[in-house]
PDB file of N, CA, C and O in Angstrom:
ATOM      1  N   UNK A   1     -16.064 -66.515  24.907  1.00  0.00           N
ATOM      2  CA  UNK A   1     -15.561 -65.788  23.759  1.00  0.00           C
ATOM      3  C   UNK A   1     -16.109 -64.362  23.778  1.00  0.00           C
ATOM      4  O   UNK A   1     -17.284 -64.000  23.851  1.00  0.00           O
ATOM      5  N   UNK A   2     -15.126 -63.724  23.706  1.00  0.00           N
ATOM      6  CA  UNK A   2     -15.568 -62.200  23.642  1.00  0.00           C
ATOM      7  C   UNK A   2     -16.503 -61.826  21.949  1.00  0.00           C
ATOM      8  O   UNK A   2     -16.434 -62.359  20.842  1.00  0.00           O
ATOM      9  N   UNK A   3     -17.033 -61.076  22.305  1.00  0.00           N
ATOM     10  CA  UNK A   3     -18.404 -60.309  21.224  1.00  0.00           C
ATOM     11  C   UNK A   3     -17.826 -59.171  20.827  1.00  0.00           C
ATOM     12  O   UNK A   3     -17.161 -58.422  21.543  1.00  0.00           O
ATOM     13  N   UNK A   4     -18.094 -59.022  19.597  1.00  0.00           N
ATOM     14  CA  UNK A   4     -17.748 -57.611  18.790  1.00  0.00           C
ATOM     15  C   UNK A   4     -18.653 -56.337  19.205  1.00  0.00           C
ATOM     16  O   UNK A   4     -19.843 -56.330  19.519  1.00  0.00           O
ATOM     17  N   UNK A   5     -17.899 -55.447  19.130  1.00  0.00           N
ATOM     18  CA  UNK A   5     -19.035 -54.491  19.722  1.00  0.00           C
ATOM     19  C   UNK A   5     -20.324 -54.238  18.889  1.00  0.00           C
ATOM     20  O   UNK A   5     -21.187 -53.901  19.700  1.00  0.00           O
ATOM     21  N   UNK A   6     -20.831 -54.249  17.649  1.00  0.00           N
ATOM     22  CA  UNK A   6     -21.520 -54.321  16.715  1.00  0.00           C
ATOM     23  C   UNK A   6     -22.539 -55.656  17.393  1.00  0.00           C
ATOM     24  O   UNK A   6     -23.766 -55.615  17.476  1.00  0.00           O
ATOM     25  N   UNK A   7     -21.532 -56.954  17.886  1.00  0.00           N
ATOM     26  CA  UNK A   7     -22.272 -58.300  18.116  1.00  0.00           C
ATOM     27  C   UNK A   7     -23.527 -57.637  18.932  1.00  0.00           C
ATOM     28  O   UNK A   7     -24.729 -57.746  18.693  1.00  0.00           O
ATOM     29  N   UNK A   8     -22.688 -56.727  20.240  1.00  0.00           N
ATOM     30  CA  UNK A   8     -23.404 -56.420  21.332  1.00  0.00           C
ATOM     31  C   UNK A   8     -24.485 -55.277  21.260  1.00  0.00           C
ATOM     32  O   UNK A   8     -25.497 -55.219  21.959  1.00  0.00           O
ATOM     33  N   UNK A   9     -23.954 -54.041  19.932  1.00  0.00           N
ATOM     34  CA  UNK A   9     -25.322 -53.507  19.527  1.00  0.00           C
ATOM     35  C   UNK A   9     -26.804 -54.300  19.143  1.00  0.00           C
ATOM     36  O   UNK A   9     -27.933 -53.866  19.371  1.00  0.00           O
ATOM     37  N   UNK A  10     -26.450 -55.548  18.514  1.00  0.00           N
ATOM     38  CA  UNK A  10     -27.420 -56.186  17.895  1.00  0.00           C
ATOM     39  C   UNK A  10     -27.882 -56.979  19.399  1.00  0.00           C
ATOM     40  O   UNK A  10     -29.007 -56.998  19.897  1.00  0.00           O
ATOM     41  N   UNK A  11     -27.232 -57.305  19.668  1.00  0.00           N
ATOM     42  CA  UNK A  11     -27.899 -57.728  21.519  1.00  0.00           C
ATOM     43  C   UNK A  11     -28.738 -56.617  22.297  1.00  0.00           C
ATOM     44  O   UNK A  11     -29.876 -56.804  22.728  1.00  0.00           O
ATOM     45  N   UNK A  12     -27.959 -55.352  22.421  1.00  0.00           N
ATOM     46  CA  UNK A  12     -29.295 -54.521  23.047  1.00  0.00           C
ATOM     47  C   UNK A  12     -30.375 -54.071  22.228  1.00  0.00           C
ATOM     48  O   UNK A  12     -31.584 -53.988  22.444  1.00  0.00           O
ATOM     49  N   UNK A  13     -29.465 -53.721  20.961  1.00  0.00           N
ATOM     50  CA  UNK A  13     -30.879 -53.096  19.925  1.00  0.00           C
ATOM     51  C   UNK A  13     -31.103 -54.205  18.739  1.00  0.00           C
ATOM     52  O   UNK A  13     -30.461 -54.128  17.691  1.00  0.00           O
ATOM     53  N   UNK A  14     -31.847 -55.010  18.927  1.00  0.00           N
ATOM     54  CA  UNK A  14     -32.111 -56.331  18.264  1.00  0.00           C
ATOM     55  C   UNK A  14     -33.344 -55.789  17.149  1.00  0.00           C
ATOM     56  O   UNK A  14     -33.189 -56.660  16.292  1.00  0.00           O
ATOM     57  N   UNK A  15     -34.135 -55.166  16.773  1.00  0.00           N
ATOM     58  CA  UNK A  15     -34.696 -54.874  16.092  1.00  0.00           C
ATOM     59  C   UNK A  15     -33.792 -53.436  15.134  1.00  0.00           C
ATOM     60  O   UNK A  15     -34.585 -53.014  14.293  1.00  0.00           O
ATOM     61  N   UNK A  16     -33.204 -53.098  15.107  1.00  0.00           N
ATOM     62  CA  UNK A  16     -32.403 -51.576  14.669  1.00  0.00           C
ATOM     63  C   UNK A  16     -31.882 -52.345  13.308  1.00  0.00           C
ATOM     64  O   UNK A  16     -31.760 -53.551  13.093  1.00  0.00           O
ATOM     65  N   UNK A  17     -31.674 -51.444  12.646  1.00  0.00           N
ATOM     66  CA  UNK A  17     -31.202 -51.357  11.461  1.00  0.00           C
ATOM     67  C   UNK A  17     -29.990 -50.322  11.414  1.00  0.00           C
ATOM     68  O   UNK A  17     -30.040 -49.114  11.646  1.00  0.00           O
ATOM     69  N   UNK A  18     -28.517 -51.362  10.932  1.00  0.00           N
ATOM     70  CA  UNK A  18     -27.705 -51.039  11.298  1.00  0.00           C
ATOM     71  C   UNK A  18     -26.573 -51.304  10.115  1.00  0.00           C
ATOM     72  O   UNK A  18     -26.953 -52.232   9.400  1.00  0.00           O
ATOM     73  N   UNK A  19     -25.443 -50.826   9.746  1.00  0.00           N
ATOM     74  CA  UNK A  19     -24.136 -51.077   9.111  1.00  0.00           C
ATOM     75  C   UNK A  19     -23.379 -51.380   9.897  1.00  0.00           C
ATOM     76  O   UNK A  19     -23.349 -50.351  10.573  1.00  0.00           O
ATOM     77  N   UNK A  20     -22.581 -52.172  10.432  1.00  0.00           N
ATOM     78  CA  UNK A  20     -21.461 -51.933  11.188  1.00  0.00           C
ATOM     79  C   UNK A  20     -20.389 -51.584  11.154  1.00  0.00           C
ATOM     80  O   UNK A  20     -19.521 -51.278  11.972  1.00  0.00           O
ATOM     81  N   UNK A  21     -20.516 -51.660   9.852  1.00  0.00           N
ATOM     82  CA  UNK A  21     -18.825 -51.111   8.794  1.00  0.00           C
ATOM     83  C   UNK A  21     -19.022 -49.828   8.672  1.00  0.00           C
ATOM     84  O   UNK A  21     -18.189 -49.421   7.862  1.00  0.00           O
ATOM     85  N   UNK A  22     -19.774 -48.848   9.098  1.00  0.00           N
ATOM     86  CA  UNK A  22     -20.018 -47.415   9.400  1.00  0.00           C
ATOM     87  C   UNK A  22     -18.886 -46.703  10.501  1.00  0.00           C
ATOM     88  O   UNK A  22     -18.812 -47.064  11.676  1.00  0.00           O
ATOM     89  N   UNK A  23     -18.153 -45.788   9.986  1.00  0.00           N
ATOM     90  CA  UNK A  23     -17.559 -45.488  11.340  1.00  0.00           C
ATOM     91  C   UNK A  23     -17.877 -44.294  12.033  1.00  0.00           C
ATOM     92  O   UNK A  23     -17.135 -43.641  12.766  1.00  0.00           O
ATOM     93  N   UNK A  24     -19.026 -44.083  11.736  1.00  0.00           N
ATOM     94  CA  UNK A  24     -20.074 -42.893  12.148  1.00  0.00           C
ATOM     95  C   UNK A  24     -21.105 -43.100  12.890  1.00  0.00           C
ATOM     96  O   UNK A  24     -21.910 -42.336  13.424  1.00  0.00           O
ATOM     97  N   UNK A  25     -20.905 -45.033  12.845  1.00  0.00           N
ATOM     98  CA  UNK A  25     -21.956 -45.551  14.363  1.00  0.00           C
ATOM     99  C   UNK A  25     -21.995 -44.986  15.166  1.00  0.00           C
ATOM    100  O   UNK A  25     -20.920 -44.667  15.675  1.00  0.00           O
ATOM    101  N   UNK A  26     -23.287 -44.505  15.788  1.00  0.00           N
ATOM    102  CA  UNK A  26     -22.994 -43.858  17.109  1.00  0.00           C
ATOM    103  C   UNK A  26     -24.658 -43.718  17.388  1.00  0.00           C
ATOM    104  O   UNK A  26     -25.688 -44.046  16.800  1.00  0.00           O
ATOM    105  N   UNK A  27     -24.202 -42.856  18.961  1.00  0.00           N
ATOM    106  CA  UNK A  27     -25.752 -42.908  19.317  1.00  0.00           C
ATOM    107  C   UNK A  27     -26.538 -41.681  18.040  1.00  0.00           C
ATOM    108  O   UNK A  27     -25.909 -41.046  17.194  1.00  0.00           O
ATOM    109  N   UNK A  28     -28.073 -41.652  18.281  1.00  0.00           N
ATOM    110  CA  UNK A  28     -28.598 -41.523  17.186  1.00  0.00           C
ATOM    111  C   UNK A  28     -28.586 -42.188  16.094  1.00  0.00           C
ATOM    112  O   UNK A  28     -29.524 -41.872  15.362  1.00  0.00           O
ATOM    113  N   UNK A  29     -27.768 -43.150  15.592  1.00  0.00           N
ATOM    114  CA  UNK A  29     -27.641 -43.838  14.030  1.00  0.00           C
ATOM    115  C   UNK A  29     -29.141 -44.650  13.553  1.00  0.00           C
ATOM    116  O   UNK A  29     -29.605 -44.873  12.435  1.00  0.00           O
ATOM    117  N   UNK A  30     -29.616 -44.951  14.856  1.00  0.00           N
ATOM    118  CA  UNK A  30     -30.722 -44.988  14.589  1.00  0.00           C
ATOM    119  C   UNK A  30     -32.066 -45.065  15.947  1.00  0.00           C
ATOM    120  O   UNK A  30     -31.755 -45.473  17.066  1.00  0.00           O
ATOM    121  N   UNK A  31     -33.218 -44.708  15.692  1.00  0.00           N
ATOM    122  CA  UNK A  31     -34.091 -44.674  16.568  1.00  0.00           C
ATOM    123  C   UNK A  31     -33.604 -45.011  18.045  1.00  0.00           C
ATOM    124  O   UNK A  31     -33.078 -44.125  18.719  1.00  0.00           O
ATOM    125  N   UNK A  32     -33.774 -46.237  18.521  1.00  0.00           N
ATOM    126  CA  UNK A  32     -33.684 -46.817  19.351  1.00  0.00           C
ATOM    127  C   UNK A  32     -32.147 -46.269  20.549  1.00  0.00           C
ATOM    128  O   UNK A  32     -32.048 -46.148  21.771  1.00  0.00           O
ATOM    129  N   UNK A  33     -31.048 -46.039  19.215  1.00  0.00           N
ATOM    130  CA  UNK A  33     -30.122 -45.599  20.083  1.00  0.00           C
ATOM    131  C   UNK A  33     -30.275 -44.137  20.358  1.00  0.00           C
ATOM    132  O   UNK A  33     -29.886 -43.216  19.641  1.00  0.00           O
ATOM    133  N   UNK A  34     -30.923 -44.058  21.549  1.00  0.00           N
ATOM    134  CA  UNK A  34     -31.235 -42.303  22.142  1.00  0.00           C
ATOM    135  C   UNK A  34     -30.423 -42.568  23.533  1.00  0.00           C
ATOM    136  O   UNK A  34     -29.733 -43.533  23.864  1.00  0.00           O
ATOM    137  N   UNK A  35     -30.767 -41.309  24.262  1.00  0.00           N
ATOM    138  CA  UNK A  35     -29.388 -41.404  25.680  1.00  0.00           C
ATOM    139  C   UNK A  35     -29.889 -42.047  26.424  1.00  0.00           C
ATOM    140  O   UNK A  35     -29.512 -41.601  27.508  1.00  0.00           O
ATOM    141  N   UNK A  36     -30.790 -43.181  26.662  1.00  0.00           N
ATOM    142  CA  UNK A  36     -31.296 -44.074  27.684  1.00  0.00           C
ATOM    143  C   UNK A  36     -30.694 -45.529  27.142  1.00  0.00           C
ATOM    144  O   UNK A  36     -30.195 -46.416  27.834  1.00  0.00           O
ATOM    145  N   UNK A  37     -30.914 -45.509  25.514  1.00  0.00           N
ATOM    146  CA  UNK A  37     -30.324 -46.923  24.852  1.00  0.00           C
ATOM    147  C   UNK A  37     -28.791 -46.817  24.723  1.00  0.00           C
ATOM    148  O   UNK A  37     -28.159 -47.873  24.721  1.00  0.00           O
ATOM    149  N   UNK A  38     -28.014 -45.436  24.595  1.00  0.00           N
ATOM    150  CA  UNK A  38     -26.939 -45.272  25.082  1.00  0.00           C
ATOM    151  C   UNK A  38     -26.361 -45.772  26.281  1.00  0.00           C
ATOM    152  O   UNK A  38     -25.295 -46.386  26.261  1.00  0.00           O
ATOM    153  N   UNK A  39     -26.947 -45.565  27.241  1.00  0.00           N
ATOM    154  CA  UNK A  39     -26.434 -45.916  28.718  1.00  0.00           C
ATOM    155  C   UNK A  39     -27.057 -47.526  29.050  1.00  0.00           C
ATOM    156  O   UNK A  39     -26.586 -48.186  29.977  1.00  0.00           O
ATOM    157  N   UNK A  40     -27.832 -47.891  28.435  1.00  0.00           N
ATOM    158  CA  UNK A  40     -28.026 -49.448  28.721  1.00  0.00           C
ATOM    159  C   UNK A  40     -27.170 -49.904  27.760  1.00  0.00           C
ATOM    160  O   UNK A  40     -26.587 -50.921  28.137  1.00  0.00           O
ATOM    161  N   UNK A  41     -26.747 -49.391  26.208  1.00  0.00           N
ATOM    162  CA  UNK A  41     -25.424 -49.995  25.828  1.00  0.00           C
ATOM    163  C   UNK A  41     -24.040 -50.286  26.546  1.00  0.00           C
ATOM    164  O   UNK A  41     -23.406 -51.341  26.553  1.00  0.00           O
ATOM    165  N   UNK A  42     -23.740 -49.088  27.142  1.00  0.00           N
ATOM    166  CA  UNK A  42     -22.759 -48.785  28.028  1.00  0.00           C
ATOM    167  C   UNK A  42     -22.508 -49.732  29.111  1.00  0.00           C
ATOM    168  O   UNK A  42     -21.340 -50.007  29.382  1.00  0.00           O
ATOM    169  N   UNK A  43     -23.563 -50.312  29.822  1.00  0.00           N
ATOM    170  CA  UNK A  43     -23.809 -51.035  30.830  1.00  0.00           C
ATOM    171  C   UNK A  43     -23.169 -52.107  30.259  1.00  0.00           C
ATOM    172  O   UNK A  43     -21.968 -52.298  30.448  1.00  0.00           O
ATOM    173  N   UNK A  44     -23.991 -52.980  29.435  1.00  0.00           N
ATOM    174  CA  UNK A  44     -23.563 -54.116  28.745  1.00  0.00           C
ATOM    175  C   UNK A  44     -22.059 -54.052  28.005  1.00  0.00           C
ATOM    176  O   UNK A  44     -21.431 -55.098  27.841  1.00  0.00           O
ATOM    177  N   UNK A  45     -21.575 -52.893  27.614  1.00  0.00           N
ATOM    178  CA  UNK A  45     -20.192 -52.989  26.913  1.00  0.00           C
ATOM    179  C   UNK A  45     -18.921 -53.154  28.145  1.00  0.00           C
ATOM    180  O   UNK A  45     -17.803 -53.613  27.912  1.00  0.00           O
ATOM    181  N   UNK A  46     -19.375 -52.692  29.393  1.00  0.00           N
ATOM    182  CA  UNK A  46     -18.494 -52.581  31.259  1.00  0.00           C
ATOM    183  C   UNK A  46     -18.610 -53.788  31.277  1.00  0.00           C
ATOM    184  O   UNK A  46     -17.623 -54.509  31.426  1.00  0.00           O
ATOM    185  N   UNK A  47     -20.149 -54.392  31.091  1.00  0.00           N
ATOM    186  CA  UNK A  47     -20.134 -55.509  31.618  1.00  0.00           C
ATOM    187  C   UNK A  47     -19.700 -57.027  31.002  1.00  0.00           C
ATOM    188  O   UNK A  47     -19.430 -58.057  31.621  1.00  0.00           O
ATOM    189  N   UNK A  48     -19.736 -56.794  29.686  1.00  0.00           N
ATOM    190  CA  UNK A  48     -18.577 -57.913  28.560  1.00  0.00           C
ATOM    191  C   UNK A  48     -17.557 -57.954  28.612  1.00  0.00           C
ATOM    192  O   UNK A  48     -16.876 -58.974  28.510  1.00  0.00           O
ATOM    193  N   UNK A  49     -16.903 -56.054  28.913  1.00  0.00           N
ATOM    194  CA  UNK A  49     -15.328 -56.431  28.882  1.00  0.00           C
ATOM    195  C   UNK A  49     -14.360 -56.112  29.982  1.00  0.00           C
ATOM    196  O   UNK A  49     -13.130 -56.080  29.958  1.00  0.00           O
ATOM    197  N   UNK A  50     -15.396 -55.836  31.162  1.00  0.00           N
ATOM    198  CA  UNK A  50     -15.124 -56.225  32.581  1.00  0.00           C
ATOM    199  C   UNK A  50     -13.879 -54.758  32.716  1.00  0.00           C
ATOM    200  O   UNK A  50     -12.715 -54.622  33.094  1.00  0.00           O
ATOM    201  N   UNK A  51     -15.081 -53.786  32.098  1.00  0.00           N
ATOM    202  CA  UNK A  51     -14.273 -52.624  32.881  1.00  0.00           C
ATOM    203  C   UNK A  51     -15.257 -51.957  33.478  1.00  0.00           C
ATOM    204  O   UNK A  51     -16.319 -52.482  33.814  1.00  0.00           O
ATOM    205  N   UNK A  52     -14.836 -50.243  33.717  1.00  0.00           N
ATOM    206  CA  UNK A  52     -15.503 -49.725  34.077  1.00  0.00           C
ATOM    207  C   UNK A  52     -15.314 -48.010  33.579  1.00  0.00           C
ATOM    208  O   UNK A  52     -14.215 -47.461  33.670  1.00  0.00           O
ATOM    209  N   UNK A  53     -16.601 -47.251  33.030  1.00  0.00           N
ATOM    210  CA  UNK A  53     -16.502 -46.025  32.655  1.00  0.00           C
ATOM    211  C   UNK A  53     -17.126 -45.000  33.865  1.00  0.00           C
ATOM    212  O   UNK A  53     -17.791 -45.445  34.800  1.00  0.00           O
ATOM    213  N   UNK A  54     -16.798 -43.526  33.693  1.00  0.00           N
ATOM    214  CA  UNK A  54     -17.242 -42.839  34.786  1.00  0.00           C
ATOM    215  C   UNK A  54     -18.970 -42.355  33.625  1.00  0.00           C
ATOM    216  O   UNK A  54     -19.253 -42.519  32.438  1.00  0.00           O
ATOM    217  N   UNK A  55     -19.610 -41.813  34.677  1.00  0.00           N
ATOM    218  CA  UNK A  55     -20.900 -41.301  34.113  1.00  0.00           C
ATOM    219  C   UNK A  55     -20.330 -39.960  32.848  1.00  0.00           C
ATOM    220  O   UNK A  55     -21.036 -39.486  31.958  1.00  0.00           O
ATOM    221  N   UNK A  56     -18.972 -39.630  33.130  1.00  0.00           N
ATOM    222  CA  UNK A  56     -18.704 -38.142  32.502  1.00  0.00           C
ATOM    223  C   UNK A  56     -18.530 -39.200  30.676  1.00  0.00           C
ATOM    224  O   UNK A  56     -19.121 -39.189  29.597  1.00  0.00           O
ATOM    225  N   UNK A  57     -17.374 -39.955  31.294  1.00  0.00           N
ATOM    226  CA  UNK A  57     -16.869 -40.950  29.981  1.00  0.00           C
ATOM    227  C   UNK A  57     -18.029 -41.425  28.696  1.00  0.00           C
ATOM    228  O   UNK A  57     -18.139 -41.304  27.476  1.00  0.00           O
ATOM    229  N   UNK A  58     -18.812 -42.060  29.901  1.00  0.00           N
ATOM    230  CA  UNK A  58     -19.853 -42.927  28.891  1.00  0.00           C
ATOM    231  C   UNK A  58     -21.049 -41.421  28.402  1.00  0.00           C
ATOM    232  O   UNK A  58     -21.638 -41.674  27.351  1.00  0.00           O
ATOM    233  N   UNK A  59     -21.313 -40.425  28.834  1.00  0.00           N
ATOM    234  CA  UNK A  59     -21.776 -38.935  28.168  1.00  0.00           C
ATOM    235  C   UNK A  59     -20.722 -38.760  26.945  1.00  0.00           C
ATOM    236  O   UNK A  59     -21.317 -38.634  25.874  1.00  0.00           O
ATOM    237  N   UNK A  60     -18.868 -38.707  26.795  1.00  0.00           N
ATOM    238  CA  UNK A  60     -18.622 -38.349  26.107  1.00  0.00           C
ATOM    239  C   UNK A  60     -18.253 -39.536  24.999  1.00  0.00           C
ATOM    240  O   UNK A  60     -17.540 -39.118  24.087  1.00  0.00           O
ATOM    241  N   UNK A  61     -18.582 -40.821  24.927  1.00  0.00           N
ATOM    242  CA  UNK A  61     -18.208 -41.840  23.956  1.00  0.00           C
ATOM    243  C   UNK A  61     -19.443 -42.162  23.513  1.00  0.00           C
ATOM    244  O   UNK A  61     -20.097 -42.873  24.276  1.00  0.00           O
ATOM    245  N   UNK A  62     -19.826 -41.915  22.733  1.00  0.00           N
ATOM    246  CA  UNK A  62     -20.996 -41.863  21.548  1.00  0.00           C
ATOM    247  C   UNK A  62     -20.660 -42.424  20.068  1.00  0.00           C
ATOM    248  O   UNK A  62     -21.216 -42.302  18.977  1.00  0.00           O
ATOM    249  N   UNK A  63     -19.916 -42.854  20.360  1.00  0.00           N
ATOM    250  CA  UNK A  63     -19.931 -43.743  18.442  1.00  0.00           C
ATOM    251  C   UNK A  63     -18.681 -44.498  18.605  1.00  0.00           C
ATOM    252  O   UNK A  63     -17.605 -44.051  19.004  1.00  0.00           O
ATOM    253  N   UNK A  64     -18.951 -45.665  18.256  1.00  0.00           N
ATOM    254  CA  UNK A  64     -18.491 -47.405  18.062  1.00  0.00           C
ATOM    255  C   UNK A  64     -16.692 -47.422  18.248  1.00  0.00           C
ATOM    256  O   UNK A  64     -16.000 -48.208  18.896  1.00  0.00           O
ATOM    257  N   UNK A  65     -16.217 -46.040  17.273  1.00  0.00           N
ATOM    258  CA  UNK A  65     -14.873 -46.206  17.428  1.00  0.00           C
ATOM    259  C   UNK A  65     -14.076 -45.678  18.543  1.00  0.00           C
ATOM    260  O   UNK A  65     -13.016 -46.091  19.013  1.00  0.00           O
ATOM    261  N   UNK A  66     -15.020 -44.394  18.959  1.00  0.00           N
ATOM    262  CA  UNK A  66     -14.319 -43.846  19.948  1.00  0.00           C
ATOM    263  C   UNK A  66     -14.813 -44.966  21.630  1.00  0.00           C
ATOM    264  O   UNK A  66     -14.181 -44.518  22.586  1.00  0.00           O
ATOM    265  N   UNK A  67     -15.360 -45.693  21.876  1.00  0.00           N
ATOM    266  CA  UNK A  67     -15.795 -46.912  22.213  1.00  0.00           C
ATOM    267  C   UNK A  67     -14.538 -47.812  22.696  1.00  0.00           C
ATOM    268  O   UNK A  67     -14.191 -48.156  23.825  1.00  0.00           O
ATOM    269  N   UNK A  68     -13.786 -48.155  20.956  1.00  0.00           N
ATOM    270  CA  UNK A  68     -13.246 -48.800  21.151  1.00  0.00           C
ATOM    271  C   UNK A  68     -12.097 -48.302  21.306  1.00  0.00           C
ATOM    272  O   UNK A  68     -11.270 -49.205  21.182  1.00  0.00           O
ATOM    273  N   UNK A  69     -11.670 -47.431  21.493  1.00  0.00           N
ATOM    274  CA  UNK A  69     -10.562 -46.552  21.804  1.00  0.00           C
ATOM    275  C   UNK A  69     -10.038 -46.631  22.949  1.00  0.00           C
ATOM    276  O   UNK A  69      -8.881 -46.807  23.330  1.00  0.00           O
ATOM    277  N   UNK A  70     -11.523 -46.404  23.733  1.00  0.00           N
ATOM    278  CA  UNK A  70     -11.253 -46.609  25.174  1.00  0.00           C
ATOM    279  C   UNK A  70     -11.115 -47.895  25.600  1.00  0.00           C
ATOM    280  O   UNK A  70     -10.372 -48.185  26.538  1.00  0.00           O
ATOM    281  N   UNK A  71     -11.678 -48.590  25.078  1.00  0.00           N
ATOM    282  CA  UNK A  71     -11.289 -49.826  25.801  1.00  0.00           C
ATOM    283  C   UNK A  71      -9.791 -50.507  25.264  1.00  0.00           C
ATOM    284  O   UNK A  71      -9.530 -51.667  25.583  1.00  0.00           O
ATOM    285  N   UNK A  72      -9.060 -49.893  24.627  1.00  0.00           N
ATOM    286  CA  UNK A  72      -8.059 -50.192  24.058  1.00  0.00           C
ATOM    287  C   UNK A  72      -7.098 -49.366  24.800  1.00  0.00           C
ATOM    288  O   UNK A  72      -5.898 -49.610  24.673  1.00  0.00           O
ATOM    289  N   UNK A  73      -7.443 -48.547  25.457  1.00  0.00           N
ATOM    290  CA  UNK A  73      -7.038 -47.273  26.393  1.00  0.00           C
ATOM    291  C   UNK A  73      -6.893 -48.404  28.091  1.00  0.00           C
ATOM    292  O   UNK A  73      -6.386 -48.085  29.166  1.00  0.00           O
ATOM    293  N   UNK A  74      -7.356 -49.315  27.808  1.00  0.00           N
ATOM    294  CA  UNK A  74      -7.652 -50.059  29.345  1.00  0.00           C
ATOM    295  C   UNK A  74      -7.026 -51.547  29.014  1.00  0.00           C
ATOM    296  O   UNK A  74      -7.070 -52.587  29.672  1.00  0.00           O
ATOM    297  N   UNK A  75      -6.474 -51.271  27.839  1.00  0.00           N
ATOM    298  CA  UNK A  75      -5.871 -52.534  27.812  1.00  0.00           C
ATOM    299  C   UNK A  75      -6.738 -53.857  27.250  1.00  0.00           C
ATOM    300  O   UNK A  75      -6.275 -54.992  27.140  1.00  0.00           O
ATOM    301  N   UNK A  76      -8.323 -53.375  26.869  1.00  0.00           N
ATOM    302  CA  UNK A  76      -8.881 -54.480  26.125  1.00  0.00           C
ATOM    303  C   UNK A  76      -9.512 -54.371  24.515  1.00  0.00           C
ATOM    304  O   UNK A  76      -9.971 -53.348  24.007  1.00  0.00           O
ATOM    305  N   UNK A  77      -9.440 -55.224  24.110  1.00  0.00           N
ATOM    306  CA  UNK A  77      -9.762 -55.670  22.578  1.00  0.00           C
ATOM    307  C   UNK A  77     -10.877 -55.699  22.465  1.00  0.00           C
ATOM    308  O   UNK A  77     -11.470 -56.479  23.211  1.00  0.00           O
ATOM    309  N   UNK A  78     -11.773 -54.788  21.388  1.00  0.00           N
ATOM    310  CA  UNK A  78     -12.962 -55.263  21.082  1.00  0.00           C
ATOM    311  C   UNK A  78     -13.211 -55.694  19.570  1.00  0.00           C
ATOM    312  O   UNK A  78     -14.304 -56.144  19.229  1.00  0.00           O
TER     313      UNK A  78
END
């Protein structure tokens, strides 16, 4: 069963304090998500929904919706 992307924030950043109903999620929203917890998000979001972003892509998708944009851009549902 596929995971919500929110599911999978709370999977990498398991201690963070978070809204998910925010649509201003993004990196920075809180501590933990800085550009290293960014790109280990990134990893894990390729690797759930079995695509793949370029290094330029995952620099310019920084918050939850534009996220899911792209992967909706590739033909998958998050």
């Amino acid at each position: 069963m596929k995971k919500s992307l929110p599911e999978l924030l709370r999977e990498v950043f398991p201690k963070a304090q978070f809204d998910a109903a925010d649509p201003k999620l993004g990196v920075e929203s809180f501590p933990e998500w800085d550009s290293l917890g960014h790109f280990n998000f990134m990893l894990q979001v390729e690797e759930h929904f079995g695509v793949q972003f370029t290094v330029e892509e995952m620099s310019e998708l920084k918050a939850l919706p534009e996220i899911k944009a792209a992967l909706a851009s590739r033909g998958v549902a998050a």
